[in-house]
LUMKELO-254649 format. One record per atom (N, C-alpha, C, O): residue in one letter; atom name; x negated, y, z. Coordinates in Angstrom, 1 decimal, m for minus. Layout:
BEGIN
<atom code="A" site="CA" px="X" py="Y" pz="Z"/>
...
END
This chain:
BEGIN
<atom code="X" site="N" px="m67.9" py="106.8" pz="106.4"/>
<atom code="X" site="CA" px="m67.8" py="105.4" pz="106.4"/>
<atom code="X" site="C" px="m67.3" py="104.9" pz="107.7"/>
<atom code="X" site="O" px="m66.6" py="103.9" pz="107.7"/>
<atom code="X" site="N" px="m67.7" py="105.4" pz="108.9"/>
<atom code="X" site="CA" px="m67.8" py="104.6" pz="110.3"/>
<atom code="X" site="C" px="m66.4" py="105.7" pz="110.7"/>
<atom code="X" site="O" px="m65.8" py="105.3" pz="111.8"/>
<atom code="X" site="N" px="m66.0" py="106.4" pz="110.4"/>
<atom code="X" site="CA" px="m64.8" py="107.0" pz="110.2"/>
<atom code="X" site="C" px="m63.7" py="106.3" pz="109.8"/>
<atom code="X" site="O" px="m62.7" py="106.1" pz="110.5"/>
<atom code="X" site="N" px="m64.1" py="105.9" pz="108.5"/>
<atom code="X" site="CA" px="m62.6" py="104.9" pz="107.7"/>
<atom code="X" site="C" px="m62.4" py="103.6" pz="108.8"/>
<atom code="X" site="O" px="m61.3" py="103.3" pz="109.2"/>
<atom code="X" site="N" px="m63.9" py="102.7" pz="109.3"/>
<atom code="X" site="CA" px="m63.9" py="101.6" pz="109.7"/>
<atom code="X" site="C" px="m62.9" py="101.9" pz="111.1"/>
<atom code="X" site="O" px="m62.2" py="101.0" pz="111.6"/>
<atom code="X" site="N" px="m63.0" py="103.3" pz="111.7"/>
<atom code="X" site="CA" px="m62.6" py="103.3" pz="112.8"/>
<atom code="X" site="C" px="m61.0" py="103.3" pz="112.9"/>
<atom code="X" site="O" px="m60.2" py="102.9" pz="113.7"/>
<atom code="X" site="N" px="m60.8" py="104.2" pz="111.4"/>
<atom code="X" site="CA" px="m59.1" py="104.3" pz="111.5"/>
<atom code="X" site="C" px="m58.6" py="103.1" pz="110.7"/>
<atom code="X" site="O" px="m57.3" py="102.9" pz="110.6"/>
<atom code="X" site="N" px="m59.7" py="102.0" pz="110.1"/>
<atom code="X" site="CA" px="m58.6" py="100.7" pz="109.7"/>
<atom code="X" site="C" px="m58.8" py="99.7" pz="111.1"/>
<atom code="X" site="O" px="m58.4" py="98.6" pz="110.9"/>
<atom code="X" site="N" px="m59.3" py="100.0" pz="112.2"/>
<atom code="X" site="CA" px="m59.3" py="99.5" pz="113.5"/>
<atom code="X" site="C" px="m58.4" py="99.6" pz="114.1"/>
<atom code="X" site="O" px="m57.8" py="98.8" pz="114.7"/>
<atom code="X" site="N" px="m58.3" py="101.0" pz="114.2"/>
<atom code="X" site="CA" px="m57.2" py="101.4" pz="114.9"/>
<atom code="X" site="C" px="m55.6" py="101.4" pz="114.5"/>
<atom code="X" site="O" px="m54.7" py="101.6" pz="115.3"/>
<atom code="X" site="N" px="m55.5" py="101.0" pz="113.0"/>
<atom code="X" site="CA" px="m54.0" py="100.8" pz="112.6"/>
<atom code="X" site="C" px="m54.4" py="99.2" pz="112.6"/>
<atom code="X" site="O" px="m53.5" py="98.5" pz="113.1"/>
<atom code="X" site="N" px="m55.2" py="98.8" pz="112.4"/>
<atom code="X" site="CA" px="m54.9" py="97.0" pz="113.1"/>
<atom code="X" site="C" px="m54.1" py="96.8" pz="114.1"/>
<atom code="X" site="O" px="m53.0" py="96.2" pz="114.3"/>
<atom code="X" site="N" px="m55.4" py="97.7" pz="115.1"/>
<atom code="X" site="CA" px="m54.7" py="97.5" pz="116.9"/>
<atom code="X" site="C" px="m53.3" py="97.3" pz="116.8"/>
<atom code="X" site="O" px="m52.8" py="96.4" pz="117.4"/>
<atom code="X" site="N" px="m52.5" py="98.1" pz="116.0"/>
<atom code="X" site="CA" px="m50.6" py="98.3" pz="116.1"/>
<atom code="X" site="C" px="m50.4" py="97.0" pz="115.0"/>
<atom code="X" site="O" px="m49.3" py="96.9" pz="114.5"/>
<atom code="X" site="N" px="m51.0" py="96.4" pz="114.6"/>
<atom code="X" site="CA" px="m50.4" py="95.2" pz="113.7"/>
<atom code="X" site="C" px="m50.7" py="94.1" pz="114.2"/>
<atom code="X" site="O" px="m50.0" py="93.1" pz="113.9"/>
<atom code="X" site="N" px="m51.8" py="94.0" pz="115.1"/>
<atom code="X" site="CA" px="m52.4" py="92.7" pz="115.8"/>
<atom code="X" site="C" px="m51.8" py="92.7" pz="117.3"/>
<atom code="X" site="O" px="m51.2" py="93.8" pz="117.4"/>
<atom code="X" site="N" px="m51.7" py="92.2" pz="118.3"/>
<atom code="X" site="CA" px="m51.6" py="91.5" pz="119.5"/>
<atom code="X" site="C" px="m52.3" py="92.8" pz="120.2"/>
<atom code="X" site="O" px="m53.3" py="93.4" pz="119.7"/>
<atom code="X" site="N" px="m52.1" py="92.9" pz="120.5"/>
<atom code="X" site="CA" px="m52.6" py="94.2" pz="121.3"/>
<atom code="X" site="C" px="m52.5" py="93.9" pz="122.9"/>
<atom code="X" site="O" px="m51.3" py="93.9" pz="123.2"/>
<atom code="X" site="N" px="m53.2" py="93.8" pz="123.9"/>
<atom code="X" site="CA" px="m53.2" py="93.6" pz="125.1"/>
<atom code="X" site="C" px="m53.8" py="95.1" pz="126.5"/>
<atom code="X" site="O" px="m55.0" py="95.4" pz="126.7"/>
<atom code="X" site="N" px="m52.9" py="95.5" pz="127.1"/>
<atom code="X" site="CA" px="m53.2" py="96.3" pz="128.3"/>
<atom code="X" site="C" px="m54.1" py="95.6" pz="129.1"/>
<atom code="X" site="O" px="m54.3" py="94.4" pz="129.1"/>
<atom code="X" site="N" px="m54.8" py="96.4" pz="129.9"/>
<atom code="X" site="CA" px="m55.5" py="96.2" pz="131.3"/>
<atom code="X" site="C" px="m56.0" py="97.0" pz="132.3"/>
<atom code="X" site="O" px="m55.9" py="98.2" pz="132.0"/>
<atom code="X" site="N" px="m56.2" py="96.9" pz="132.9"/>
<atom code="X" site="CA" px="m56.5" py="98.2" pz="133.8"/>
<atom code="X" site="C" px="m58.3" py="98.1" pz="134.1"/>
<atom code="X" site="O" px="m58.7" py="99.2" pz="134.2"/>
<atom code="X" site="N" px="m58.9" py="97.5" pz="134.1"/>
<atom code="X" site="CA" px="m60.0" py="97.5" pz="134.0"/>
<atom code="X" site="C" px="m61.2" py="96.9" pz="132.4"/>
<atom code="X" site="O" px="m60.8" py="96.2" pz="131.4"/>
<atom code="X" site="N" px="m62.0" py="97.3" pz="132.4"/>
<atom code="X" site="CA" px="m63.2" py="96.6" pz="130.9"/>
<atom code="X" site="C" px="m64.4" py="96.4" pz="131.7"/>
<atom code="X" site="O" px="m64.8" py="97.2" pz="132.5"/>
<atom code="X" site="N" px="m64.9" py="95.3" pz="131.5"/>
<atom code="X" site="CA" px="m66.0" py="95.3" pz="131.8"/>
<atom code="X" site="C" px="m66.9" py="95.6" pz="130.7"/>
<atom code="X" site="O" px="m66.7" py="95.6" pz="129.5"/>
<atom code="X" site="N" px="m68.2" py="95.9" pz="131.4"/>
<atom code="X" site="CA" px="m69.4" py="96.9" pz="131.0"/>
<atom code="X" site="C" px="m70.5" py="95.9" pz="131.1"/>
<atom code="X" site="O" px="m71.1" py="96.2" pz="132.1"/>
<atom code="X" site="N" px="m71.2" py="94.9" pz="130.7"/>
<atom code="X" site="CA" px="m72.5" py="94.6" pz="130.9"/>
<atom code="X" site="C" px="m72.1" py="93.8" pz="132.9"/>
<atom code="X" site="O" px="m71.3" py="92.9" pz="132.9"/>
<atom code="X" site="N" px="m72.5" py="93.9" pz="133.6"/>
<atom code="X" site="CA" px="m72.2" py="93.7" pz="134.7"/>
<atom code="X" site="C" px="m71.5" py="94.2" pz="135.8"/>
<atom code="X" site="O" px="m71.5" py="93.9" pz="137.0"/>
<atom code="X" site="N" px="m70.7" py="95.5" pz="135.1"/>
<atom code="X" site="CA" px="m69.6" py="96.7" pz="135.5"/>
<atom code="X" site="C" px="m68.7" py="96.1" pz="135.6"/>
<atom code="X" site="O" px="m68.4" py="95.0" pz="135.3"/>
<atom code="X" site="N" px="m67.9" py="97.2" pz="136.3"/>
<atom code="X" site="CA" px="m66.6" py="97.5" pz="135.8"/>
<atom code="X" site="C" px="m65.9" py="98.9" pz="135.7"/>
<atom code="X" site="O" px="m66.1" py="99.6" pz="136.6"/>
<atom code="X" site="N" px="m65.1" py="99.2" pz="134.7"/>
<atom code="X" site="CA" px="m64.6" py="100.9" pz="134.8"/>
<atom code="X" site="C" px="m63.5" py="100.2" pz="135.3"/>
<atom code="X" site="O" px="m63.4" py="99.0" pz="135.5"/>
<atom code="X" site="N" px="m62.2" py="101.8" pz="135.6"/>
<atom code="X" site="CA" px="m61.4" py="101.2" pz="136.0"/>
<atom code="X" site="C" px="m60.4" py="102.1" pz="135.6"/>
<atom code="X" site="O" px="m60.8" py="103.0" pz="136.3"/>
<atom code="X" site="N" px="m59.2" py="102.6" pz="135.1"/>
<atom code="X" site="CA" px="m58.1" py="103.5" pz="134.8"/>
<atom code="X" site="C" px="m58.5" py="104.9" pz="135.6"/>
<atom code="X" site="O" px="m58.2" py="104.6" pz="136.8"/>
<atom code="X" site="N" px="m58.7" py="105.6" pz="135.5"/>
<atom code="X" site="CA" px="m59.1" py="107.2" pz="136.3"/>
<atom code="X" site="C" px="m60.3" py="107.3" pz="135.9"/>
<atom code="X" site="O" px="m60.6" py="108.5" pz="136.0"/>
<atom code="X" site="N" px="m61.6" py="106.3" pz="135.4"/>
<atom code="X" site="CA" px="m62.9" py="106.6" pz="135.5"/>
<atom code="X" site="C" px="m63.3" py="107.8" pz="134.3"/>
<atom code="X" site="O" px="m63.3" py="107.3" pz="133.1"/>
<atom code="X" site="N" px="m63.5" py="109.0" pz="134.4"/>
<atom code="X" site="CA" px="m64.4" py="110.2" pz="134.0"/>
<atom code="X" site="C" px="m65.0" py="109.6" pz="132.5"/>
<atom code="X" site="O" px="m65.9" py="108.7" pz="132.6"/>
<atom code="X" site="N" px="m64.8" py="109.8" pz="131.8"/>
<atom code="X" site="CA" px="m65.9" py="110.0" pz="130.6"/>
<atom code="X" site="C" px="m67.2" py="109.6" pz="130.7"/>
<atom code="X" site="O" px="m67.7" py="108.5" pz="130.3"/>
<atom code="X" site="N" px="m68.0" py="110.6" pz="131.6"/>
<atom code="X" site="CA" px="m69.4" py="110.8" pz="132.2"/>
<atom code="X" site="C" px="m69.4" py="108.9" pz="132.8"/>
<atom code="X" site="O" px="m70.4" py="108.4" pz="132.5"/>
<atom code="X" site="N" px="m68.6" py="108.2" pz="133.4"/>
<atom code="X" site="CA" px="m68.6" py="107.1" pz="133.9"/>
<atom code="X" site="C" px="m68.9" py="106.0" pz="133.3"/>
<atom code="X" site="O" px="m69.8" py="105.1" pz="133.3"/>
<atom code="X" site="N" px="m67.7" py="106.4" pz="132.4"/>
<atom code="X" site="CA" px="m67.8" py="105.2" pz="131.3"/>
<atom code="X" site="C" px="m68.9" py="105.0" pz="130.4"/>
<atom code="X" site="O" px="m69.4" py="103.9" pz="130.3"/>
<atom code="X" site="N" px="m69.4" py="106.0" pz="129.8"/>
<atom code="X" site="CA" px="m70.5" py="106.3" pz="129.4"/>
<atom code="X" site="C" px="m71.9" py="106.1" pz="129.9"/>
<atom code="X" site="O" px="m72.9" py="106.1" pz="129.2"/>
<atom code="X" site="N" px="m71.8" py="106.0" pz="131.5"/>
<atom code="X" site="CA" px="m73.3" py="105.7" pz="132.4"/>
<atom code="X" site="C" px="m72.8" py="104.3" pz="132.5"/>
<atom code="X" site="O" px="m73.6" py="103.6" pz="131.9"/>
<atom code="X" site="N" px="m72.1" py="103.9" pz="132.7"/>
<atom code="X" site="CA" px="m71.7" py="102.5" pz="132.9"/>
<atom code="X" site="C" px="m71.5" py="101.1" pz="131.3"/>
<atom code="X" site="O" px="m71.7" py="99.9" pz="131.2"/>
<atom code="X" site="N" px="m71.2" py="102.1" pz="130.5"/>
<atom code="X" site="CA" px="m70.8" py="101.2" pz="128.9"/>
<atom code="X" site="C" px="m71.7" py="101.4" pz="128.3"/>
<atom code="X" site="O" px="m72.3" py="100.4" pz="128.0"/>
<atom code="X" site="N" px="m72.3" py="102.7" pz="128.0"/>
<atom code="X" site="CA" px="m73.2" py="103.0" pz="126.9"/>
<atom code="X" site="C" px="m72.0" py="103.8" pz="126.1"/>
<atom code="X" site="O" px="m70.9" py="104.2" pz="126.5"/>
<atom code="X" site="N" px="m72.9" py="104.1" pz="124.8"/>
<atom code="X" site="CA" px="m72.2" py="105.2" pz="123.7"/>
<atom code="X" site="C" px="m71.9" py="104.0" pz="123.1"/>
<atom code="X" site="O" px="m72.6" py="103.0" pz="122.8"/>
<atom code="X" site="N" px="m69.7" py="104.4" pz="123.0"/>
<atom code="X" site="CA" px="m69.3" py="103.9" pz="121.7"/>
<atom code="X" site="C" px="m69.9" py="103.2" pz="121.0"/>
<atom code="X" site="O" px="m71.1" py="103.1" pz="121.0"/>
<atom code="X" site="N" px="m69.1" py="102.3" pz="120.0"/>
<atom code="X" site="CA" px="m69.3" py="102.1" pz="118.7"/>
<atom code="X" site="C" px="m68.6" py="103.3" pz="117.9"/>
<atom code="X" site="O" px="m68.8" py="103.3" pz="116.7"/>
<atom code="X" site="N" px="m68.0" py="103.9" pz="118.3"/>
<atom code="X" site="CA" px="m67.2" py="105.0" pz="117.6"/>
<atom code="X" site="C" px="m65.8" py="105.9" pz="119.0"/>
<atom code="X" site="O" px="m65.0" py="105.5" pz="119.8"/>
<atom code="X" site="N" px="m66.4" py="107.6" pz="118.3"/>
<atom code="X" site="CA" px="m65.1" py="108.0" pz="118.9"/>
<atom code="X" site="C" px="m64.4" py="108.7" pz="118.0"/>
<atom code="X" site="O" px="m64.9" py="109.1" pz="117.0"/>
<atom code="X" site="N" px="m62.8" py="108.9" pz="118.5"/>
<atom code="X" site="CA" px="m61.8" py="109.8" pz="117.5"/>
<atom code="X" site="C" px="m61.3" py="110.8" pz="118.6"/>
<atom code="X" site="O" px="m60.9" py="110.6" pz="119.7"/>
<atom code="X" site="N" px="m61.5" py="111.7" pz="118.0"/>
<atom code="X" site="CA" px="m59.9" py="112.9" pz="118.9"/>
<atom code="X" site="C" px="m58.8" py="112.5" pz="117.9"/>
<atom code="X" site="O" px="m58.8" py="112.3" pz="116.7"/>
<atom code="X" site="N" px="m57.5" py="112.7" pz="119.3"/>
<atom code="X" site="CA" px="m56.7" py="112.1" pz="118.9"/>
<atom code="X" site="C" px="m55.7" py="113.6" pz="119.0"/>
<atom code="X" site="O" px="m54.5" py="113.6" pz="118.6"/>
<atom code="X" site="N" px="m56.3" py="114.6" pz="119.5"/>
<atom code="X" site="CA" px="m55.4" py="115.6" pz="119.4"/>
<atom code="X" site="C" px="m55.4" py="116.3" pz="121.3"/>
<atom code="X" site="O" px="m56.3" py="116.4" pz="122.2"/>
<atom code="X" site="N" px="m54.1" py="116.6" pz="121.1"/>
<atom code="X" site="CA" px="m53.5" py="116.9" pz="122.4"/>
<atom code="X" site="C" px="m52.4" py="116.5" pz="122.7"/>
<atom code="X" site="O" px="m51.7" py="116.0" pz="121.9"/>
<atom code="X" site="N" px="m52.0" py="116.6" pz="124.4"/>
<atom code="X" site="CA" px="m50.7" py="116.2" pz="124.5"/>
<atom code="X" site="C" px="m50.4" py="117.1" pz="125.6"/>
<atom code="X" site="O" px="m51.2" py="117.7" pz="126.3"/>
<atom code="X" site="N" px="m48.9" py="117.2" pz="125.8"/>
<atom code="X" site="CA" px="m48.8" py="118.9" pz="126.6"/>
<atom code="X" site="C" px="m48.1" py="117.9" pz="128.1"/>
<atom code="X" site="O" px="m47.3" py="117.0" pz="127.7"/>
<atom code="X" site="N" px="m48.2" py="117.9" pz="129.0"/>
<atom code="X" site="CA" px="m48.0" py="117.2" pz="130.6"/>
<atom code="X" site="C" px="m47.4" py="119.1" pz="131.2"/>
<atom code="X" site="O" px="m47.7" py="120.3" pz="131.2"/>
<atom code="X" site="N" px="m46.3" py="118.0" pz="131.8"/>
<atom code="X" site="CA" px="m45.5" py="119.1" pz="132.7"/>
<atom code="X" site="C" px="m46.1" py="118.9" pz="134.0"/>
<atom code="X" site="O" px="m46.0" py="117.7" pz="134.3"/>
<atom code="X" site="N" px="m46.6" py="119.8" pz="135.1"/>
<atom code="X" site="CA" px="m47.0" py="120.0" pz="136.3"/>
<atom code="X" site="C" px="m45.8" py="119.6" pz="137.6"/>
<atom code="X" site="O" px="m44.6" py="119.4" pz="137.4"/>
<atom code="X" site="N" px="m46.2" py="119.6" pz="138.4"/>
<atom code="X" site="CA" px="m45.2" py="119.6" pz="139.7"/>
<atom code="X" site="C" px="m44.5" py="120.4" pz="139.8"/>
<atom code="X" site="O" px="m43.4" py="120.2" pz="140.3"/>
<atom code="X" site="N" px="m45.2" py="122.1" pz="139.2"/>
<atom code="X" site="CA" px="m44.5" py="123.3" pz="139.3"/>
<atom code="X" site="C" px="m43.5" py="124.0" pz="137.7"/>
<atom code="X" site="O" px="m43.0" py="125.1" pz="137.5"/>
<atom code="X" site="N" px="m43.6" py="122.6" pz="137.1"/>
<atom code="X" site="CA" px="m43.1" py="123.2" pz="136.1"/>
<atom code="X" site="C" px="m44.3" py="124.1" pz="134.9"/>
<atom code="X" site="O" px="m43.9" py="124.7" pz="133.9"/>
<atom code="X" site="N" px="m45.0" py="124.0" pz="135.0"/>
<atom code="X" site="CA" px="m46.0" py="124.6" pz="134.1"/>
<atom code="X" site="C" px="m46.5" py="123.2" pz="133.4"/>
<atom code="X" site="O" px="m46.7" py="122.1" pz="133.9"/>
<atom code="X" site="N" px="m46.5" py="123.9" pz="132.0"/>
<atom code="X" site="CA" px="m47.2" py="123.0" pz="130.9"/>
<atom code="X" site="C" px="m48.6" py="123.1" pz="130.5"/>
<atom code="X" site="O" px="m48.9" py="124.2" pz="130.0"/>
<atom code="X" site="N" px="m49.4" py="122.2" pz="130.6"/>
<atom code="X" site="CA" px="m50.9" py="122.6" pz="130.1"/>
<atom code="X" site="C" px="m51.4" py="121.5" pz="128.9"/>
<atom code="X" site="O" px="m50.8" py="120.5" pz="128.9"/>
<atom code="X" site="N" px="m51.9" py="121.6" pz="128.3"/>
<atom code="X" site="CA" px="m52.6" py="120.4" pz="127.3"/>
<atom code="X" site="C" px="m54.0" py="119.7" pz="127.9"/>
<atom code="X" site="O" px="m54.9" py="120.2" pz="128.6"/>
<atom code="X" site="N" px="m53.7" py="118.3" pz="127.5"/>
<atom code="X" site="CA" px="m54.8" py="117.4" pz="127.9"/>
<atom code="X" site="C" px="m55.1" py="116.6" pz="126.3"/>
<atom code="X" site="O" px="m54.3" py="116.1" pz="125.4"/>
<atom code="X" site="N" px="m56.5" py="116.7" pz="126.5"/>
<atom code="X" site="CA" px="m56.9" py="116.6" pz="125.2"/>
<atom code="X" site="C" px="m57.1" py="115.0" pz="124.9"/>
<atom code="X" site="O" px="m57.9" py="114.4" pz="125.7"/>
<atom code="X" site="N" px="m56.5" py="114.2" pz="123.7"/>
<atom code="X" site="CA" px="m56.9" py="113.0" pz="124.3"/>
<atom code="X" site="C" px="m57.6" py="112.6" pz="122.9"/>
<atom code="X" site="O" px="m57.6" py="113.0" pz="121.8"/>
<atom code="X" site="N" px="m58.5" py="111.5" pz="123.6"/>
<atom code="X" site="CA" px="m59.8" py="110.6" pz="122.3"/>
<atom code="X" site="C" px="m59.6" py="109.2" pz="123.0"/>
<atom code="X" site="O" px="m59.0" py="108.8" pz="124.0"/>
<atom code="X" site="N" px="m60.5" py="108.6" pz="121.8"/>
<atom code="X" site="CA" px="m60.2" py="107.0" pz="121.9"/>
<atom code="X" site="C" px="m61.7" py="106.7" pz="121.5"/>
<atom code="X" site="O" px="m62.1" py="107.2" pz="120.4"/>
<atom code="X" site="N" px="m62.5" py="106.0" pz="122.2"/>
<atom code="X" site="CA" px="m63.1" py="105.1" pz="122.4"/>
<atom code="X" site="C" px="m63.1" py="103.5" pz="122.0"/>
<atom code="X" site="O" px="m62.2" py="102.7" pz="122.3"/>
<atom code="X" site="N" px="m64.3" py="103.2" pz="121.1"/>
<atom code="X" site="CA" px="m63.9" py="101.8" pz="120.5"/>
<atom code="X" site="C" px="m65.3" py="101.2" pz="121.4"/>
<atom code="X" site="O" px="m66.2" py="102.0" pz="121.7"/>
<atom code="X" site="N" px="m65.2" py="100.0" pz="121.5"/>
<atom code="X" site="CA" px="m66.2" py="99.3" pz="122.0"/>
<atom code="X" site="C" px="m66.2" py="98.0" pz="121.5"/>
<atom code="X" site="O" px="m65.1" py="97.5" pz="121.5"/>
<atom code="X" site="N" px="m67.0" py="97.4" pz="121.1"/>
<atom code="X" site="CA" px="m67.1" py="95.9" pz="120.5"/>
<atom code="X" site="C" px="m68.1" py="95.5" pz="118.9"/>
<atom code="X" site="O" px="m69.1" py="96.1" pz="118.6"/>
<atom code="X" site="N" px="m67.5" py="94.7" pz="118.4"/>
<atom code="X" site="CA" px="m67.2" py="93.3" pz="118.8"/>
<atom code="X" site="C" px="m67.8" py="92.2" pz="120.0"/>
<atom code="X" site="O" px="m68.7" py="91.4" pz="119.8"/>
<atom code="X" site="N" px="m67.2" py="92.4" pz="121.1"/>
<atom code="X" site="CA" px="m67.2" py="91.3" pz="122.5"/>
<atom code="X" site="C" px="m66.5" py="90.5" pz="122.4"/>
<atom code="X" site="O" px="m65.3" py="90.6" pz="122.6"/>
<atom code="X" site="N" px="m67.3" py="89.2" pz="122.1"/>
<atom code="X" site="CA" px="m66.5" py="87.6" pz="122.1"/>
<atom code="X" site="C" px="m65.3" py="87.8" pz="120.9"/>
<atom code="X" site="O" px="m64.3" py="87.0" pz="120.9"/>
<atom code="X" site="N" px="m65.3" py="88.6" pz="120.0"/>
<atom code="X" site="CA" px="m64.7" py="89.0" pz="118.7"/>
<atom code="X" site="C" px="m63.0" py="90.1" pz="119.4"/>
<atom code="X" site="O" px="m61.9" py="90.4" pz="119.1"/>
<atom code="X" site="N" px="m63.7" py="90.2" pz="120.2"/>
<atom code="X" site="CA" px="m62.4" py="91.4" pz="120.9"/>
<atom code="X" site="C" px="m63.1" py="92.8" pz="120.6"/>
<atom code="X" site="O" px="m64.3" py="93.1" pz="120.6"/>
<atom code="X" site="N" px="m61.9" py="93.7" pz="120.4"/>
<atom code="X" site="CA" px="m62.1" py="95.5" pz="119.8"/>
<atom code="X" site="C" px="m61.6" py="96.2" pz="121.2"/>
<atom code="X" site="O" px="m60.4" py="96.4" pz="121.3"/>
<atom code="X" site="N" px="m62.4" py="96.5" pz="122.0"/>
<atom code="X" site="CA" px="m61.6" py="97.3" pz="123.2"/>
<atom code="X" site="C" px="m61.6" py="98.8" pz="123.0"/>
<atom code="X" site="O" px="m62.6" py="99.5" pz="123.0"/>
<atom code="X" site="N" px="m60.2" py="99.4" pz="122.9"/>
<atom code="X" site="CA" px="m59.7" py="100.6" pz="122.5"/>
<atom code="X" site="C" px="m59.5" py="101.6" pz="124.3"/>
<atom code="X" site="O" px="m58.6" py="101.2" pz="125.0"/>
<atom code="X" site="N" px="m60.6" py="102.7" pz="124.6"/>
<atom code="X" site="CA" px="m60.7" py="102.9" pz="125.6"/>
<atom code="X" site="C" px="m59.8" py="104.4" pz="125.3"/>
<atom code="X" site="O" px="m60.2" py="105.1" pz="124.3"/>
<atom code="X" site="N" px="m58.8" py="104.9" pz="126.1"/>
<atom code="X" site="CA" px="m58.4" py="106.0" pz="125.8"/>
<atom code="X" site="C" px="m58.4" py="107.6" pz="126.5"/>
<atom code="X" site="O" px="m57.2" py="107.8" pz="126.7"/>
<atom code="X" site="N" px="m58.7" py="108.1" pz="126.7"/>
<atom code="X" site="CA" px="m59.3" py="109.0" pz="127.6"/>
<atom code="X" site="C" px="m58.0" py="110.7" pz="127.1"/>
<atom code="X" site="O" px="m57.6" py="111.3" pz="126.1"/>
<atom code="X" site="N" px="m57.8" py="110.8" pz="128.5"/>
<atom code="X" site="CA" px="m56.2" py="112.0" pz="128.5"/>
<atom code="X" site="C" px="m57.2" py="113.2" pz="129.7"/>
<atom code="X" site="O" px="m57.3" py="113.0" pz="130.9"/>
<atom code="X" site="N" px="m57.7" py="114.3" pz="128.9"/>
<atom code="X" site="CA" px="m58.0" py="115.5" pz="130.3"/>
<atom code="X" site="C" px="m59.2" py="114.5" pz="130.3"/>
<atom code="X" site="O" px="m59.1" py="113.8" pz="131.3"/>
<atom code="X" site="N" px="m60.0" py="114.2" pz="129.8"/>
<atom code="X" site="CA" px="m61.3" py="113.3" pz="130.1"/>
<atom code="X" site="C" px="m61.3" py="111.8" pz="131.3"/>
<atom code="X" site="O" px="m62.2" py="111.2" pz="131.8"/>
<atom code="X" site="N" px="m60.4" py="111.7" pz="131.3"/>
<atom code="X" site="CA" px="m60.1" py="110.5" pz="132.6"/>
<atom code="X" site="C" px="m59.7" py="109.4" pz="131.8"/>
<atom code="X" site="O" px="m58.9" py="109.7" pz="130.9"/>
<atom code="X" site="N" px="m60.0" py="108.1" pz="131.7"/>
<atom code="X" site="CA" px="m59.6" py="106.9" pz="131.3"/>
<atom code="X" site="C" px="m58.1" py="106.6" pz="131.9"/>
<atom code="X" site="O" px="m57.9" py="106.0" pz="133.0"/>
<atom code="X" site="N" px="m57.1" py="107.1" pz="130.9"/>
<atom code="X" site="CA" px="m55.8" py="106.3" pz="131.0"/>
<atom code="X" site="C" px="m55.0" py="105.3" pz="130.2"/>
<atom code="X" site="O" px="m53.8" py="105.3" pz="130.1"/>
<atom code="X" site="N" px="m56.0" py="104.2" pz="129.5"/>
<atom code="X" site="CA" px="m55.4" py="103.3" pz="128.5"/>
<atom code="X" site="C" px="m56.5" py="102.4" pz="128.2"/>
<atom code="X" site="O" px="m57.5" py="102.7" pz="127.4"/>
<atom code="X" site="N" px="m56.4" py="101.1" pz="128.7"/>
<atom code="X" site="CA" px="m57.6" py="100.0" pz="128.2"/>
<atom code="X" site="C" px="m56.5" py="99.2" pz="127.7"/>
<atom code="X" site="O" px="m55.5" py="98.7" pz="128.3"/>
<atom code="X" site="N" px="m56.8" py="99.1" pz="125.9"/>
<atom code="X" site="CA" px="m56.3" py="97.6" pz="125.1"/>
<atom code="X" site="C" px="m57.3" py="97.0" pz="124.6"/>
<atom code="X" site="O" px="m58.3" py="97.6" pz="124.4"/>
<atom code="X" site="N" px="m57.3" py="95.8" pz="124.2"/>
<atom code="X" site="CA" px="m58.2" py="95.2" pz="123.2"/>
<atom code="X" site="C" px="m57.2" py="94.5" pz="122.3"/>
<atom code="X" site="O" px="m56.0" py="94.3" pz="122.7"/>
<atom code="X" site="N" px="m57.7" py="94.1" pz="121.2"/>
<atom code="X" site="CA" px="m57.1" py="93.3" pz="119.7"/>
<atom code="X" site="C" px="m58.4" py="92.4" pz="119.5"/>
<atom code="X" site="O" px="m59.6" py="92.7" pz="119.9"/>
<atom code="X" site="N" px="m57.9" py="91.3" pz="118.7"/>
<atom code="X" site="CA" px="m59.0" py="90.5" pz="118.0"/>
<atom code="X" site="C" px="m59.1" py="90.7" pz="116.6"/>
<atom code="X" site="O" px="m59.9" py="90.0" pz="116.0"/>
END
């Protein structure tokens, strides 16, 4: 059930207004684009829901390809906003929210 709710959330996000940012606030935090898993998590709390979203393959400086595994983090409803936190190699590189 908290599965379906998560993937008719997440095909919203691409139908609704969808907004970037580089920081979310936490309670009286803030994360920030690079913040660790382990961070966001000491700092947010657990989800309302997570997805793996798979992998994605990044080419190096030296030309070597490695995979970074990426998941998505939902957090909300805050002030009726859905914040979609995205995590690439465990590091936060994508804060959107939708209403």
């Amino acid at each position: 059930m908290l599965r379906s709710v998560v993937f008719a959330l997440f095909l919203l996000s691409f139908s609704a207004t969808s907004y970037a940012s580089s920081t979310f606030r936490c309670n009286s935090t803030l994360v920030s684009l690079g913040a660790s898993m382990q961070e966001v998590r000491n700092k947010c709390g657990e989800p309302v829901a997570k997805e793996s979203l798979g992998f994605k393959s990044v080419i190096n400086q030296y030309g070597h390809t490695h995979q970074l595994h990426v998941a998505e983090w939902l957090y909300g409803p805050k002030g009726g906003m859905y914040y979609f936190l995205r995590f690439e190699g465990g590091d936060l590189a994508k804060i959107s929210s939708t209403r």
